[in-house]
ROFIRO-18869 format. One record per residue (C-alpha): residue number from 1; residue in three letters; x, y negated, z negated. Coordinates in steps of 0.02 Angstrom, whole numbers. Layout:
BEGIN
PT  sepa  dovo    east   north      up
PT   NUM   ALA       X       Y       Z
...
// end
This chain:
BEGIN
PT  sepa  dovo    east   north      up
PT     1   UNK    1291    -504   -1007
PT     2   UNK    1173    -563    -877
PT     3   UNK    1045    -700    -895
PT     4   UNK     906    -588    -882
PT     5   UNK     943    -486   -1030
PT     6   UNK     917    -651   -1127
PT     7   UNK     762    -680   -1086
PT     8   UNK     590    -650   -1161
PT     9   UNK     503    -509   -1103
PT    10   UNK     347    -498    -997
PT    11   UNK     247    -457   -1138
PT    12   UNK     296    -578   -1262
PT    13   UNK     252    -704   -1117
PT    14   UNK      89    -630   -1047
PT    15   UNK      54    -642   -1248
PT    16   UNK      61    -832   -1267
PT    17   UNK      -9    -859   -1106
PT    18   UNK    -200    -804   -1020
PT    19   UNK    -176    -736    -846
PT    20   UNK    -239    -859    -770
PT    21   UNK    -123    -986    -858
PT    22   UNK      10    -847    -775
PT    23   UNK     -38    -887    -616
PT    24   UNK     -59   -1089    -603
PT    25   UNK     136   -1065    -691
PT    26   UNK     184    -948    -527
PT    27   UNK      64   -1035    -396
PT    28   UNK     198   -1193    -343
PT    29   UNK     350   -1085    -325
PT    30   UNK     418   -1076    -161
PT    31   UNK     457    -929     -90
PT    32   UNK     563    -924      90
PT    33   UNK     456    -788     194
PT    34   UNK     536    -704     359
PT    35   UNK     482    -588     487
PT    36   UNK     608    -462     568
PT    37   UNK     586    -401     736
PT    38   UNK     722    -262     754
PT    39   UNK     899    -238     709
PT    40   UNK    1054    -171     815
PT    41   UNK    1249    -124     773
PT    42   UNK    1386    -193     880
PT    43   UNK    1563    -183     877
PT    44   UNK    1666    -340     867
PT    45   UNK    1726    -316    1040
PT    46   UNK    1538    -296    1091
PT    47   UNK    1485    -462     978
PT    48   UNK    1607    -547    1065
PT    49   UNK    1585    -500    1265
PT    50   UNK    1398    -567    1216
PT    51   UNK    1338    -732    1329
PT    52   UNK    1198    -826    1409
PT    53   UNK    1077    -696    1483
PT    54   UNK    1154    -543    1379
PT    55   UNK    1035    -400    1316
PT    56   UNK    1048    -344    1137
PT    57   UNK     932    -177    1135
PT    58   UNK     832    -180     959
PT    59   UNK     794      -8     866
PT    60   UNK     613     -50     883
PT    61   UNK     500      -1    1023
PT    62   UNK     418    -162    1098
PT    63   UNK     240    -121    1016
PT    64   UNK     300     -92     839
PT    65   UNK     234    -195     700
PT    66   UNK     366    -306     614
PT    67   UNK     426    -317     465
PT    68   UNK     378    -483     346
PT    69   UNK     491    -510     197
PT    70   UNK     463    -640      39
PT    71   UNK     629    -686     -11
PT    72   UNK     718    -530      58
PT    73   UNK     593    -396     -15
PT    74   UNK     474    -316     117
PT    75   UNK     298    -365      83
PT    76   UNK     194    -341     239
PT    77   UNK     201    -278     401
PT    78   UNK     118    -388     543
PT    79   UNK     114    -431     734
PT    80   UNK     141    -581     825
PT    81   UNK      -9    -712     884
PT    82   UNK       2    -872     980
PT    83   UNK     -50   -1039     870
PT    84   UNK     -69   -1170     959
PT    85   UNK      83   -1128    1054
PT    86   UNK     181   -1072     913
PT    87   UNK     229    -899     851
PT    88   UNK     129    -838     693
PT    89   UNK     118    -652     623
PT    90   UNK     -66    -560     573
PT    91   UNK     -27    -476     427
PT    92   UNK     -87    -289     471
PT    93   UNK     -14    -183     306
PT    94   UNK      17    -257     143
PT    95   UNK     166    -141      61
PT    96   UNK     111     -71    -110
PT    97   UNK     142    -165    -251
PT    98   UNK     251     -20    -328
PT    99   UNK     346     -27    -165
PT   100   UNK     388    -221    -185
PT   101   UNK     437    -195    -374
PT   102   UNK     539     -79    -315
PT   103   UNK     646    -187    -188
PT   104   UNK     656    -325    -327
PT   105   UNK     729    -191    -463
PT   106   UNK     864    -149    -344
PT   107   UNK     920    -318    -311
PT   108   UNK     966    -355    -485
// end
């Protein structure tokens, strides 16, 4: 039995609390954001011949937008900007909310 199947559900909660109560309660969690720029498959052999200087080709095409994740579920889709010499992302598409749900529902 997991730990989720003990606890109360979302409308026993949204019941004893106002929504906005809902959100001050969600507001100071944490949540570990990430942006990815591409992904590739290499063999062990090909992992391994990798060093200083090497080339990993990416399966996306240099002006693709990348993909921002909130704790591992895909939330937005943005570019990348200077900051004051740092790297940031402009958020350009925000991924339906159905779309998010979705990605958390398959991770539990």
């Amino acid at each position: 039995m997991s730990d989720m199947t003990e606890a109360p559900s979302m409308s026993a909660v949204a019941g004893a609390m106002s929504m906005g109560d809902n959100m001050d309660l969600l507001a100071g969690i944490s949540l570990r954001i990430s942006v990815e720029v591409g992904s590739a498959s290499l063999t062990l052999s090909e992992l391994l011949r990798l060093g200083e200087g090497s080339v990993v080709e990416l399966d996306r095409q240099a002006n693709d937008f990348l993909d921002i994740f909130a704790n591992g579920t895909l939330i937005a889709r943005g570019e990348i900007v200077d900051v004051d010499g740092r790297y940031g992302i402009r958020v350009v598409d925000v991924v339906a909310a159905d779309r998010r749900l979705a990605g958390l529902e398959r991770r539990s």
